[in-house]
C-alpha positions as CSV (number, residue, x, y, z in Angstrom):
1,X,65.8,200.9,38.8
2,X,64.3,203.8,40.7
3,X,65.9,204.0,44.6
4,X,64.3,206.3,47.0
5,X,65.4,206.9,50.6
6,X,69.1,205.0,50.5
7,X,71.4,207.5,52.6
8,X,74.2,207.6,49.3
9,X,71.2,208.7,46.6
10,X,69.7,212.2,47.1
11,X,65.7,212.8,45.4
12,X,62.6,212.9,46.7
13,X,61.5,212.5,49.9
14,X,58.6,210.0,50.5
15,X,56.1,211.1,53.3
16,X,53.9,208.3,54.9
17,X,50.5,210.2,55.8
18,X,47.2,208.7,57.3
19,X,45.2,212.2,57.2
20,X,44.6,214.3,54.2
21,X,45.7,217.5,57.3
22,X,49.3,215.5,57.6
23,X,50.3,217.1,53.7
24,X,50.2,220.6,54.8
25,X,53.4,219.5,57.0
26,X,55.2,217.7,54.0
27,X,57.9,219.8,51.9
28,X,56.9,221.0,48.7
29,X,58.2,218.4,45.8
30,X,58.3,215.3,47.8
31,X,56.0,212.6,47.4
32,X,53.2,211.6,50.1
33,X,52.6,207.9,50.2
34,X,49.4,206.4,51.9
35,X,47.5,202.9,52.2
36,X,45.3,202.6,50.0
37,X,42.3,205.3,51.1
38,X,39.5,206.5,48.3
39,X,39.6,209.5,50.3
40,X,43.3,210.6,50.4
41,X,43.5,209.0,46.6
42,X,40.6,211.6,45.5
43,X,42.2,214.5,47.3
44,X,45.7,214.1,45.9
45,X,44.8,214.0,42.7
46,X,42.5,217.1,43.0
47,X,45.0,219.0,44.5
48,X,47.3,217.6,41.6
49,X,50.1,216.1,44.3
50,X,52.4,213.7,43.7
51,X,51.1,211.1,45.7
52,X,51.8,207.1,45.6
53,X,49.6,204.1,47.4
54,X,51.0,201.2,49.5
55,X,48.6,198.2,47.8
56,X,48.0,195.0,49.1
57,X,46.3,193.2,46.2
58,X,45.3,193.6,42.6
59,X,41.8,195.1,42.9
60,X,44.0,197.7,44.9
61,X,46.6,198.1,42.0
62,X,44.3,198.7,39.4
63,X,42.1,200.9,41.0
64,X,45.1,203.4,42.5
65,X,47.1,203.0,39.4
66,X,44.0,204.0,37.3
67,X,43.7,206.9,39.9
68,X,47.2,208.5,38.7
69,X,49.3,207.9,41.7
70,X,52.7,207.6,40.5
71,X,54.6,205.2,42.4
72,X,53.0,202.0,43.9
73,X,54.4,200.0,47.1
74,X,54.2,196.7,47.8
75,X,55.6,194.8,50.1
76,X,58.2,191.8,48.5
77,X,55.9,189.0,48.5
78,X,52.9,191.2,46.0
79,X,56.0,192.6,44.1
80,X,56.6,190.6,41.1
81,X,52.8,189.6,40.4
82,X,52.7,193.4,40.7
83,X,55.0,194.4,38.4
84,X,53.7,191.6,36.1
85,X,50.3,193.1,35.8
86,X,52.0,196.7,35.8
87,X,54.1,196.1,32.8
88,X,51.0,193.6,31.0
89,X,48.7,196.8,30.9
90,X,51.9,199.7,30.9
91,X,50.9,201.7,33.7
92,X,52.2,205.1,34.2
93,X,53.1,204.6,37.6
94,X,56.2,202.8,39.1
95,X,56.2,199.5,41.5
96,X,58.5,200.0,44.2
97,X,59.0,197.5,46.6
98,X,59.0,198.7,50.4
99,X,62.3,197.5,51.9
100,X,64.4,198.2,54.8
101,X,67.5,196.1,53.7
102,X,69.6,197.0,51.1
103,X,69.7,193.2,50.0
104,X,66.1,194.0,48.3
105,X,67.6,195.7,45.8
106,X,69.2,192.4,44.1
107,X,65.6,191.2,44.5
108,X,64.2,194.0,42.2
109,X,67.1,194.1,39.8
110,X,66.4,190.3,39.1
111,X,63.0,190.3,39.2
112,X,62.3,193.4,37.2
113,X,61.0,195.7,39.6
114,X,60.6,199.4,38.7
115,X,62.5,200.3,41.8
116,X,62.7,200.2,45.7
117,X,62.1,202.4,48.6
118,X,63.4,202.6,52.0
119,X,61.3,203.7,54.8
């Protein structure tokens, strides 16, 4: 299981953006993380960043997973369905459940979820 943003794991930092401006003020080599937007979708991927999309439903899933974002959040209750779907057609990119409680990480370990991350 993947674990971004715990204070004991050091790796990439996840930046939530709403503007495609917001990504010149990210580091270089973290990851910007968005709702899903076709507009901040096409631009990352142009600009070949590492990007990931927050996803609400499966239309959403599909369309951002078939866009190359690498890491897609969901919140708990769209995480397993997601993963389900994810692992079914063996997408590239990783389902990580957005949390704020540690707790969430039994969650994903029992439920198979790629991994978590804590904003």
């Amino acid at each position: 299981m993947e674990i971004f943003g715990h204070d004991f794991i050091e790796n990439l930092k996840f930046f939530n953006i709403d503007k495609i401006e917001e990504i010149k003020h990210t580091f270089p080599n973290s990851v910007v993380w968005f709702d899903f937007q076709k507009e901040l979708i096409l631009y990352s991927k142009a600009q070949n960043i590492t990007f990931g999309v927050k996803v609400k439903d499966i239309k959403e899933l599909i369309l951002a997973s078939a866009s190359n974002a690498s890491y897609l959040l969901v919140e708990k209750s769209f995480a397993k369905e997601a993963q389900n779907i994810a692992d079914e057609y063996m997408f590239d990119a990783k389902i990580l459940l957005i949390s704020q409680n540690e707790d969430d990480m039994e969650f994903c370990a029992k439920n198979g979820i790629d991994g978590i991350v804590f904003i």
